[in-house]
C-alpha positions as CSV (number, residue, x, y, z in Angstrom):
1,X,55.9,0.2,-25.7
2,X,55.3,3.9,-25.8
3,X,52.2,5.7,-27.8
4,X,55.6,6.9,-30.1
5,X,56.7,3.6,-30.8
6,X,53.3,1.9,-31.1
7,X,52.7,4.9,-33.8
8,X,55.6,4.0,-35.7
9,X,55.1,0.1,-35.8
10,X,51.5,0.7,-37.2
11,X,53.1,3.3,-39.8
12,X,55.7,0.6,-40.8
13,X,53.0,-2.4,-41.0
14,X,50.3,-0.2,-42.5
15,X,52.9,1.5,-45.3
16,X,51.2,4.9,-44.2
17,X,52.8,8.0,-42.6
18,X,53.2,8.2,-38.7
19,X,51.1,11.2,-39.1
20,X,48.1,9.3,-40.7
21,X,49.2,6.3,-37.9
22,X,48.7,8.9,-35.3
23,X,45.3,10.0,-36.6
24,X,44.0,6.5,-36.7
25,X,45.3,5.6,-33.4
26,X,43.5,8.7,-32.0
27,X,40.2,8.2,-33.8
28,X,40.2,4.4,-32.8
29,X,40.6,5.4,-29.1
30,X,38.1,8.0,-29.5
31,X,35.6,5.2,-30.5
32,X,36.2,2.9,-28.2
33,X,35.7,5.7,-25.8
34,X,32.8,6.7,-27.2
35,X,31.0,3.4,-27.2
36,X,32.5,2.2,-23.5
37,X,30.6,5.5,-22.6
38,X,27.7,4.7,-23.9
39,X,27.9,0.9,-21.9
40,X,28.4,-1.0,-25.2
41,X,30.6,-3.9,-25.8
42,X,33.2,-3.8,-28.3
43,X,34.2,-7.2,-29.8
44,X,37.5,-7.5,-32.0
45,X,37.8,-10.7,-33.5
46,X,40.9,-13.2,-32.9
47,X,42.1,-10.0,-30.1
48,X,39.0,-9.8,-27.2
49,X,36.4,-7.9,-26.0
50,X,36.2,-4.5,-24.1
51,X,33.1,-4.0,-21.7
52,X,31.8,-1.9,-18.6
53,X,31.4,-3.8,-15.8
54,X,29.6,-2.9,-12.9
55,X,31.8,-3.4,-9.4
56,X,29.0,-3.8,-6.8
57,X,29.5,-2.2,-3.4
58,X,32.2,-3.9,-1.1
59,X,33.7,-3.8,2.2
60,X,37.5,-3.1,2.5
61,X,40.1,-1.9,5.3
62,X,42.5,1.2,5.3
63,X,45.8,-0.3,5.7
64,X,47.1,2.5,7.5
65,X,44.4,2.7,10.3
66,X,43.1,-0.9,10.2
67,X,39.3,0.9,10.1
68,X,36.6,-1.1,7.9
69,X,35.5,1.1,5.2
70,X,32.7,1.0,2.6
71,X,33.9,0.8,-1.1
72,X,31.5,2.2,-3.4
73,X,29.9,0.9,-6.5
74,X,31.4,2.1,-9.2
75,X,31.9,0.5,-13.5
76,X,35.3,-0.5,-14.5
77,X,36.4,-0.7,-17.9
78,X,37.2,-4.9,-18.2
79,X,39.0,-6.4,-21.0
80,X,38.9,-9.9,-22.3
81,X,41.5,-11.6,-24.3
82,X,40.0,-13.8,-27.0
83,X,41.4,-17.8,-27.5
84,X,43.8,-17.0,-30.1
85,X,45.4,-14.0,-28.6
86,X,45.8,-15.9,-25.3
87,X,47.0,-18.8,-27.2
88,X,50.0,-16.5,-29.0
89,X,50.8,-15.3,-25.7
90,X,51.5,-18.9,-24.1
């Protein structure tokens, strides 16, 4: 599904304009953005949880040269899929 098509679903469901869809779309990523940033967790009820994680230091191997190389430590953005959206997806 494209950013276009998600926009127009939410429209549909919400009974608003895609314009006012788009808006909210943006300002929702904007604040989860803003609060991953910031190393807070964002929980959604019944849909999962959004967290920085830190990824420690790790060995790996270039798979062109076969040479051992240091990863670095570095936070990933993880995502976590509460019971009941894991349970619709079954």
């Amino acid at each position: 599904m494209t950013k276009a098509e998600l926009i127009a679903r939410a429209a549909e469901k919400a009974g608003v304009s895609k314009k006012q869809a788009d808006r909210c779309l943006k300002a929702f990523i904007e604040v989860i953005t803003d609060a991953l940033q910031k190393g807070e967790k964002i929980a959604l009820p019944g849909f999962g949880i959004f967290q920085v994680k830190e990824r420690s230091e790790r060995k790996g191997r270039n798979p062109r040269t076969g040479e051992i190389i240091t990863i670095p430590a570095r936070k990933v953005v993880a995502f976590k899929p509460a019971k009941q959206l894991r349970e619709l997806i079954k």
